[in-house]
C-alpha positions in Angstrom: 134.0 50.5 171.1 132.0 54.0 171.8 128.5 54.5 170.9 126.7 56.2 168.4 123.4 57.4 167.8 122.8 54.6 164.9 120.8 53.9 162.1 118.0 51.4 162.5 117.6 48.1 160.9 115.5 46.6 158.2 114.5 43.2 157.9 117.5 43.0 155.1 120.0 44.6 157.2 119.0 42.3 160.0 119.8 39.3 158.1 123.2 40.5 156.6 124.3 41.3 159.5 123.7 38.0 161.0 125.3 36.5 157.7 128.3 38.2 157.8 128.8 37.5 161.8 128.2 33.2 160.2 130.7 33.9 157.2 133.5 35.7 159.4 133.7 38.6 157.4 132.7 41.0 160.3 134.8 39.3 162.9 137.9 39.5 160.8 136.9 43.3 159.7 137.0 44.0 163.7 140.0 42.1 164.1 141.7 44.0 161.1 140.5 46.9 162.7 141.9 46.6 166.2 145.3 45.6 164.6 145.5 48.4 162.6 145.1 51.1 166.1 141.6 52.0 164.8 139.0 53.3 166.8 135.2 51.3 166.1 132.3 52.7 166.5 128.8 51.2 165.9 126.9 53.1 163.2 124.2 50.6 163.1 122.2 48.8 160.5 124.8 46.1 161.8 127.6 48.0 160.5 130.5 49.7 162.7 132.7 52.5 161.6 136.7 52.0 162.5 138.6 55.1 162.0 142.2 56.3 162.4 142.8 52.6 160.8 147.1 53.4 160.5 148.3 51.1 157.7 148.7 52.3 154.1 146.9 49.0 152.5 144.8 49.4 151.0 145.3 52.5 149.3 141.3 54.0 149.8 139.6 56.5 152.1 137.9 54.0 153.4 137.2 49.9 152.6 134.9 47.7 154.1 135.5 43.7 155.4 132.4 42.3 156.3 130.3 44.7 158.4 133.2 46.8 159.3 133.7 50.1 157.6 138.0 51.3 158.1 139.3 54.1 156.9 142.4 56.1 158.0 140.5 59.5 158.8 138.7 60.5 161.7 135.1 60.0 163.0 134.0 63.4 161.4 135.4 63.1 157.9 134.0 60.0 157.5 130.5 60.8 158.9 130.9 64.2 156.3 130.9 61.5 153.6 127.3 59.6 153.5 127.5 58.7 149.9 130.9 57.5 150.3 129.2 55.6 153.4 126.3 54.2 151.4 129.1 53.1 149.0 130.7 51.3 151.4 127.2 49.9 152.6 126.8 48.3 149.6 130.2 46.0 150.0 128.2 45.2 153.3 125.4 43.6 151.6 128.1 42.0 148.9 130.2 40.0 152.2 126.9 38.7 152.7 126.1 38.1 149.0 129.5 36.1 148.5 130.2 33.8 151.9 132.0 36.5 153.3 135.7 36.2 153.6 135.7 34.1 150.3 134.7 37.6 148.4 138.5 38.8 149.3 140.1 36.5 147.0 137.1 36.9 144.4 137.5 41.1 144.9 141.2 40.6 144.2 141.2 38.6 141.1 139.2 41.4 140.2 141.1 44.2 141.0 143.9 42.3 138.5 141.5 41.9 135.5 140.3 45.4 136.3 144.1 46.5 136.2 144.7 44.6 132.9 142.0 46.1 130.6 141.4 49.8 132.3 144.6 50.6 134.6 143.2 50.9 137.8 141.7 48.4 140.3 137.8 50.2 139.7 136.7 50.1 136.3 136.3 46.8 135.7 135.5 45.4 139.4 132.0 44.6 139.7 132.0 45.0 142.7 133.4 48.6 142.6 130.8 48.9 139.8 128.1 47.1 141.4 128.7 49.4 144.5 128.5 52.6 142.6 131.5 53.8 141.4 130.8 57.3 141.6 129.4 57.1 145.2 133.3 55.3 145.8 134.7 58.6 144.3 135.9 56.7 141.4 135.9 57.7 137.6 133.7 56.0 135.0 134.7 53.2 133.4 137.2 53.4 130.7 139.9 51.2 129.3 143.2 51.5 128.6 143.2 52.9 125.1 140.5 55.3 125.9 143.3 57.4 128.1 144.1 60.6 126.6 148.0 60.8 126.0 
């Protein structure tokens, strides 16, 4: 892992981190990243980047598991990117919100009901919504018959 000048805690950031270090999520972020020939980073707050993450799932510029911020690009397109990052923050806070590794399962179903009424896995995903969707890069909400032909 390099170093990074990083951003400092808050008392919230504090205590998510430490959650999501209980719940597992950040250990098997770290562990996802290492398989996946990423390069982590601390970036603070209790968050770590890992980029250069060589798998093509999931489909995203970036995703987060637990404290642990992947994404196939390198350190500088992703630190060019700080809404995208705060985006990406907020699932940070939501591992810690939903016992960790038990929000992948919860995220998914979600991705399925999102894919059923809107066509893509963002629209209807509260936690896609709940993290800002347009911070994500993603397009409002819409639903499958509001598509132009």
């Amino acid at each position: 892992m390099s170093s990074d000048p990083v951003l400092p805690h808050t008392r919230w950031t504090r205590v998510r981190t430490v959650l999501n270090w209980i719940n597992l999520s950040t250990p098997l972020g770290l562990l996802i990243a290492r398989i996946g020939g990423a390069s982590i980073t601390r970036r603070g707050r209790g968050t770590y980047l890992a980029t250069g993450y060589r798998f093509g799932f999931p489909v995203a510029s970036a995703f987060t598991i637990g404290s642990v911020i992947a994404s196939k690009h390198d350190l500088d397109w992703v630190r060019a990117r700080p809404v995208l990052l705060q985006h990406e923050d907020r699932h940070c806070t939501q591992y810690a919100f939903v016992l960790g590794v038990v929000m992948l399962p919860f995220y998914f179903l979600c991705v399925g009901i999102s894919y059923a009424i809107a066509g893509d896995h963002s629209s209807y995903n509260p936690f896609e919504r709940l993290a800002n969707l347009a911070d994500g890069n993603y397009p409002p909400p819409r639903t499958r018959f509001s598509r132009k032909p």
